[in-house]
Each structure stands twice: as structure tokens, then as C-alpha cells.
C-alpha positions in Angstrom: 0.0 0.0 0.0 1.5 3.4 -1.2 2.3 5.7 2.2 2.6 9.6 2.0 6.3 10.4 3.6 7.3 13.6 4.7 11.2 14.4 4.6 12.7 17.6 6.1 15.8 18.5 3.3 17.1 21.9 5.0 14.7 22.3 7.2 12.0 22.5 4.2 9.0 19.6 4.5 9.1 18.2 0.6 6.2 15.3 0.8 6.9 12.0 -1.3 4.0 9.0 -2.1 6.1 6.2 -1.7 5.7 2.2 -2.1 7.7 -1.0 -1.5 7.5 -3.6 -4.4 8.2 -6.9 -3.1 10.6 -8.7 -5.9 11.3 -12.1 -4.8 12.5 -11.9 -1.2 13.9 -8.0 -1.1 12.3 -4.8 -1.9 12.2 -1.9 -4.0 11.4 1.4 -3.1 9.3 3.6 -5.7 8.5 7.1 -5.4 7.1 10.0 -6.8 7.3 13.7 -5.5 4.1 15.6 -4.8 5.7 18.8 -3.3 5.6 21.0 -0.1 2.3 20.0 0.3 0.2 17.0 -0.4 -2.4 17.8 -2.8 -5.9 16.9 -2.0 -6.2 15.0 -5.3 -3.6 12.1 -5.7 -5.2 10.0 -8.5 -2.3 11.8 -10.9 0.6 10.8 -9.0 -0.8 7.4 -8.1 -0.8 6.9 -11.6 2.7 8.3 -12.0 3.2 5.2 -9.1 1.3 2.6 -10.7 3.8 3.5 -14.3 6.9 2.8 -12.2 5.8 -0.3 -10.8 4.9 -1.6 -13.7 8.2 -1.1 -15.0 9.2 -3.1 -12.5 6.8 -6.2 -13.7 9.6 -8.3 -15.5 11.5 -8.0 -12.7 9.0 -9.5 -10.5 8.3 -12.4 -12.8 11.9 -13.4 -13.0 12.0 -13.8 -9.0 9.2 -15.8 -8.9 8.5 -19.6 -9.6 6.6 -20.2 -12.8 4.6 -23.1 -13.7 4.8 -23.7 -17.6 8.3 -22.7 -19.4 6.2 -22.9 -22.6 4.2 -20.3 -21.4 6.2 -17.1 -22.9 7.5 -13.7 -20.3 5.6 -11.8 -21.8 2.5 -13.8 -20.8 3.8 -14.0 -17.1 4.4 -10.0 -17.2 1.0 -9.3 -18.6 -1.0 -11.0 -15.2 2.0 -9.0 -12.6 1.2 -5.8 -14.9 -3.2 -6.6 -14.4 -2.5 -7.0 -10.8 -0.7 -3.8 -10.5 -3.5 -2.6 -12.0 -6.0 -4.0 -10.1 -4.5 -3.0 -6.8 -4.1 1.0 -7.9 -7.7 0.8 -9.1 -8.4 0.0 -5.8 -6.7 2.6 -3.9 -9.0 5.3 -6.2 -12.5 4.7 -5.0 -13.8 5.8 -2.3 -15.7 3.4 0.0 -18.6 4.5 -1.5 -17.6 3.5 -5.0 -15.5 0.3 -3.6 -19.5 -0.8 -2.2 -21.2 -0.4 -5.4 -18.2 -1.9 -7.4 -18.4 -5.5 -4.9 -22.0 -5.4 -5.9 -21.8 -4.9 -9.7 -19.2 -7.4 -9.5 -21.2 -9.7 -7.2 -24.2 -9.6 -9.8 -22.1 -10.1 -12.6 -20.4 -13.1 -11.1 -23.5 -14.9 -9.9 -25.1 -14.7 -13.1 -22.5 -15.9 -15.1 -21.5 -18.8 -12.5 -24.8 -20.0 -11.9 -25.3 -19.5 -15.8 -22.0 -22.1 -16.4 -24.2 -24.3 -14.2 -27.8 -24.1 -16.9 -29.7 -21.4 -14.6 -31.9 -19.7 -17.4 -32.2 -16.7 -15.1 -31.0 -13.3 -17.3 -28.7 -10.8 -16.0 -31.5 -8.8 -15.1 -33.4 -11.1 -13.1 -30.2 -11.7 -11.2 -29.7 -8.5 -10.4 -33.0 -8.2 -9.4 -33.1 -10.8 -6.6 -29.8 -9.5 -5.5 -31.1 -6.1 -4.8 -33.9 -7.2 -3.7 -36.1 -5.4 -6.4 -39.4 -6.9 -7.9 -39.0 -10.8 -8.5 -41.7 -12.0 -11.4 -43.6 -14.5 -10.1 -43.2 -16.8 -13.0 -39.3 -17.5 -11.4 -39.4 -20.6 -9.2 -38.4 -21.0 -5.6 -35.1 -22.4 -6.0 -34.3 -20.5 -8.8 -34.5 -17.1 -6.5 -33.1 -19.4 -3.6 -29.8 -20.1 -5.8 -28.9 -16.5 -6.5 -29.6 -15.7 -2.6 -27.3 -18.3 -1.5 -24.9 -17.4 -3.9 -25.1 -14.2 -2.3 -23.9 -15.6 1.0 -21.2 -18.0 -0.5 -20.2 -14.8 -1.8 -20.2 -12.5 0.7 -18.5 -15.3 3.1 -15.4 -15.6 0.8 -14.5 -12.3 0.7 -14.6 -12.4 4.5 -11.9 -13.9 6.7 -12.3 -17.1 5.0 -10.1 -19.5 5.8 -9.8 -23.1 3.7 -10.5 -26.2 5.7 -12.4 -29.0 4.4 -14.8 -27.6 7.4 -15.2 -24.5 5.9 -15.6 -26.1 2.1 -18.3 -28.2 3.3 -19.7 -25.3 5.0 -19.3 -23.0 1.7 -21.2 -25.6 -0.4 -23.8 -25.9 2.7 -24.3 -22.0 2.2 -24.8 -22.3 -1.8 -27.3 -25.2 -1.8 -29.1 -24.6 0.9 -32.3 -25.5 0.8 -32.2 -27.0 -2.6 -32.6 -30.4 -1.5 -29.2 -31.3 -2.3 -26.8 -33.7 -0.3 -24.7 -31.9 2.0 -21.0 -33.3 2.7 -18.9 -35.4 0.6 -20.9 -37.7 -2.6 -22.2 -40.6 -1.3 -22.2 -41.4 -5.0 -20.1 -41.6 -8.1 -20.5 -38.7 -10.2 -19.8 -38.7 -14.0 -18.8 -35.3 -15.7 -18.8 -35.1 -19.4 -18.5 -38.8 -19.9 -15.7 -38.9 -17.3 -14.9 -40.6 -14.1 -14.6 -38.5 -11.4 -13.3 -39.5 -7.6 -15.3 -42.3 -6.4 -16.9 -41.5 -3.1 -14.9 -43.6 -0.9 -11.7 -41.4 -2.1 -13.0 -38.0 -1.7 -11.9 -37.3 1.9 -8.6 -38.5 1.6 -7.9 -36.9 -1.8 -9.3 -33.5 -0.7 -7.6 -33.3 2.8 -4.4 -34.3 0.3 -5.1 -31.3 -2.1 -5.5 -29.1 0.7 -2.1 -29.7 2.3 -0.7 -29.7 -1.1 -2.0 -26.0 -1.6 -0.8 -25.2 1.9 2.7 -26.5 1.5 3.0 -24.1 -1.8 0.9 -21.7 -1.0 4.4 -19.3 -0.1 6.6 -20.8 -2.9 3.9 -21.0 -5.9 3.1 -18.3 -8.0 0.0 -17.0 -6.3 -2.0 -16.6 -9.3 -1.1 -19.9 -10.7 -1.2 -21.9 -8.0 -5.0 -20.8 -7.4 -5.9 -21.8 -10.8 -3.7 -25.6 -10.7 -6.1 -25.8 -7.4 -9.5 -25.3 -9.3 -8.7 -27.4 -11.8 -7.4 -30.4 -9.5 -10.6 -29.4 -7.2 -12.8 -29.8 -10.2 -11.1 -32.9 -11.3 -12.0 -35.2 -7.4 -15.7 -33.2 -8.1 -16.2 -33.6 -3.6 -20.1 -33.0 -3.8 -23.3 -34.5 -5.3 -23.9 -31.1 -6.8 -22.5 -27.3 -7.1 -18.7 -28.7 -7.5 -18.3 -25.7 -10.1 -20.0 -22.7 -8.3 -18.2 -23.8 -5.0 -14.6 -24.2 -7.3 -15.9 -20.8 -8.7 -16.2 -19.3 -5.3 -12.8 -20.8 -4.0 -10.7 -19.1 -7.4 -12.4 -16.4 -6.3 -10.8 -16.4 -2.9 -7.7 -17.6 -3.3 -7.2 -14.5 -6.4 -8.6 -12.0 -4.1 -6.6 -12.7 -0.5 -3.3 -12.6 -2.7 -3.7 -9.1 -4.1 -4.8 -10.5 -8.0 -8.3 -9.2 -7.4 -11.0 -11.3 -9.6 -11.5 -13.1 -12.8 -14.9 -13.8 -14.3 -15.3 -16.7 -16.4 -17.8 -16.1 -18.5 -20.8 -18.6 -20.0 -20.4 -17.7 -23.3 -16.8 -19.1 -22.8 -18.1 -22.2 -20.9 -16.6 -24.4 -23.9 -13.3 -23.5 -23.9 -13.2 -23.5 -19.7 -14.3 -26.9 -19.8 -11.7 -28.0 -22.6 -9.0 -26.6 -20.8 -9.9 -28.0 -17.7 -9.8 -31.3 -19.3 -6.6 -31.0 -21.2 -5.0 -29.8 -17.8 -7.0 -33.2 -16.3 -4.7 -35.1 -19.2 -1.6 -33.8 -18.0 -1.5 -31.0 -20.6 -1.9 -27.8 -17.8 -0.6 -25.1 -20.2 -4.5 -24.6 -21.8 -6.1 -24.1 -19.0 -3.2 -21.8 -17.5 -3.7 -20.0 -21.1 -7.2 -19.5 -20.4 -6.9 -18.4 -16.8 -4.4 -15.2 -18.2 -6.7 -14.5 -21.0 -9.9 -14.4 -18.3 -8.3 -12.3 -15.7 -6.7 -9.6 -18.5 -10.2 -9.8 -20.2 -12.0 -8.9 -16.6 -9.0 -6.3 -15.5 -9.8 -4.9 -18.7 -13.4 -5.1 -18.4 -13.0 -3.4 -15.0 -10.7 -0.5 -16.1 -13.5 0.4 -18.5 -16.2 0.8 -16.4 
């Protein structure tokens, strides 16, 4: 987070916004001057900030541990350089703007997750239910019932979530509640586009494996990357009966957000080529569905800056 310094050069106060970029395991300090005084409108030197950290992108990438050599620097750069972003966008609004941003974005994401799933509920019907505006009555029950719960699954991971499979079964709980769906682990073997997922009888062990996995690399992975290898390997055991992609979903969500990337929407009209990448990666061929992931996230950063 940039800080505002004062330094006293001959006895004169000349005020600096300064940051610390983390590169690898040092830091590097960037600055810009705003003069004897700190102007009451910063957004032109923050952007003078967010240009010089930027710069500093490739140098980032190089200290860090990347997943796919075939995947080219540039690539790399671009997702450091949309995180950047991200986090200066950020630091402009005010907490009035910040509120209605996390509920555009909220609406946005529900729709298209739920839309992934074959909900037949439009944008505006979504958004709707979330502000509690007029429902039409010809909208079922659990169709208002899965766009309020996704509000609380929501809601509860950008909170202090922390990942347990206690608080994944809880998190699914919270989504399909009501919906007169199985709560816990499948009791059953689920088949996903004509493909074997984890029988039931493996689901506990192989989740409470994938979660110490992701804890043992959670501070020697690249954060971004790491989050996606964990959707797809999530995806791939399939834990629950039903809402293994919203809950998936929600935990990319999470794990992009508590590490400073901010969000990436994956869109239903792209629901073809998330589910082919996801199965290449499934086949031992990650590099699509990292592909995909970079694509996504510049295409919402860009999306965001936009708006």
C-alpha cells in the first residue's frame, strides 16, 4: 500500500507517495514527489506510481517460480502488470464507489456462475433478486433461492475465510441450501462429461491431500497460478453431489482475491473452452487451461478499467 512520507531537506518539509514492491525476497522502493504540500487530489501521482511499478513487472516475474516454461514472459508480465492494475484501481475509489463496485461485480459473477451451471435466469433477473427489487412471479423458488445463497457464498469468501475442508463443506452448505441437495462429501459416483470423477470412498482422503498440497506451496507458488492448478485439481476429485463448479468458482475467487490479484470472471459464453482446458490440464497438458486463466483475468481487469 503506497504511504505519504514527509522528509525535512534543509529544514524545508518536501512530501513524497512512496511504495515498496516486493521482488522475490527484497524490496524496491518507488516514489514520486508531490511537493511541499500533499495535494488533496492524488489520483495523478498514483498513476505516476502505478507507471513505475509496472516497469518493475519483468523484474517481479523473474524472481518468482513459474509453472509452464512454454508459457512465454511476456505472458507472465501481462498477469503482474493486471494485478498492478487491479490494486491501484483500488486505492482510487472511495468506500462509497468500492460498495457499489463488490455489488456490480457480485451480480455479474452470480449470473455468469450460476449460468455455467444451466440457470436460465437473465442478468436482469439476477440483479433483481440481489437487490432485492421486484421478482416476477413466474421465477421458481429455488431459482430465487440459488442467486440468494450465492449471495452468502459470496459474501463469506471475501470475508476472513479460511480453507479447511470444514469450511468447504460449510461454503457448499451455504450455496445449496435448501435446494434439496446432499450436503458433505458424494455418497455417490458422479460422472462429468463422460468422465470418471473420484469415487466416493476417495473424496476425503484426496481432498484433505489437495489441501495440504496447496498449503505446503501456498508461499513458494506463483499466487495466481497456483490458485488456478487448485480449481482445476478441485474440479477434477468433483467432492459433492452437486455445485462442484460454483463452490470451485467461489474458491478461485478467494484464493485470487486474498493474494492481491483481485477477480476473474469466467464467462458462459466461454463455458466451452473453460471446460476444454480444464480437461486437457486433467490429461496432463496444464498449459491450456493456465492459457485460459491469463486470457480471463486480462479480459475482466480490462473489463473493469472500462467501467
Amino acid at each position: 500500500m503506497p504511504t505519504v512520507v514527509r522528509k525535512k531537506i534543509k529544514d524545508k518539509p518536501y512530501y513524497y507517495l512512496i511504495k515498496r514492491v516486493k521482488i522475490g525476497k527484497k524490496f524496491k522502493k518507488i516514489q514520486v514527489y508531490l511537493g511541499k504540500r500533499v495535494p488533496n487530489d492524488l489520483r495523478a501521482q498514483y498513476a505516476q506510481l502505478q507507471k513505475r511499478e509496472s516497469a518493475l513487472a519483468g523484474e517481479i516475474v523473474a524472481a518468482l517460480p513459474l509453472p509452464d516454461a512454454r508459457i512465454s514472459e511476456r505472458e507472465y508480465v501481462d498477469v503482474e502488470r493486471a494485478r498492478i492494475a487491479w490494486n491501484y484501481y483500488q486505492i482510487a475509489l472511495s468506500e462509497s464507489k468500492r460498495e457499489f463496485f463488490w455489488r456490480r461485480f457480485a451480480i455479474n459473477f452470480i449470473f455468469e456462475s450460476n449460468a455455467i451451471e444451466g440457470s436460465r435466469l437473465s442478468h436482469k433477473e439476477v440483479e433483481a433478486i440481489v437487490l432485492n427489487r421486484y421478482v416476477k412471479r413466474s421465477l421458481t423458488r429455488n431459482e430465487v433461492l440459488e442467486v440468494e445463497n450465492a449471495i452468502r457464498a459470496f459474501t463469506s469468501v471475501r470475508g476472513p475465510f479460511r480453507l479447511t475442508e470444514r469450511s468447504l463443506i460449510k461454503l457448499h452448505e451455504v450455496l445449496t441450501r435448501d435446494l434439496g441437495v446432499v450436503h458433505g462429501y458424494k455418497r455417490r459416483q458422479i460422472v462429468v462429461n463422460n468422465k470418471e470423477t473420484t469415487p466416493p470412498g476417495r473424496v476425503r482422503p484426496e481432498m484433505s491431500m489437495l489441501i495440504a498440497w496447496w498449503r505446503r506451496q501456498h508461499k513458494r507458488a506463483h499466487p495466481f497460478f497456483l490458485a488456478a492448478a487448485f480449481h482445476q485439481r478441485f474440479e477434477r476429485i468433483h467432492p459433492f453431489e452437486d455445485g462442484n463448479g460454483r463452490v470451485g468458482r467461489l474458491l478461485l475467487a478467494w484464493m485470487l482475491l486474498s493474494q492481491g490479484y483481485g477477480v476473474m470472471l469466467i464467462k458462459n459464453r466461454n463455458r466451452g473452452s473453460y471446460f476444454s482446458a480444464l480437461d486437457k490440464a486433467d490429461s496432463g497438458r496444464p498449459r491450456s487451461w493456465f492459457r485460459f486463466c491469463i486470457g480471463a483475468y486480462k479480459t475482466t481487469m480490462r473489463d473493469i478499467a472500462s467501467h
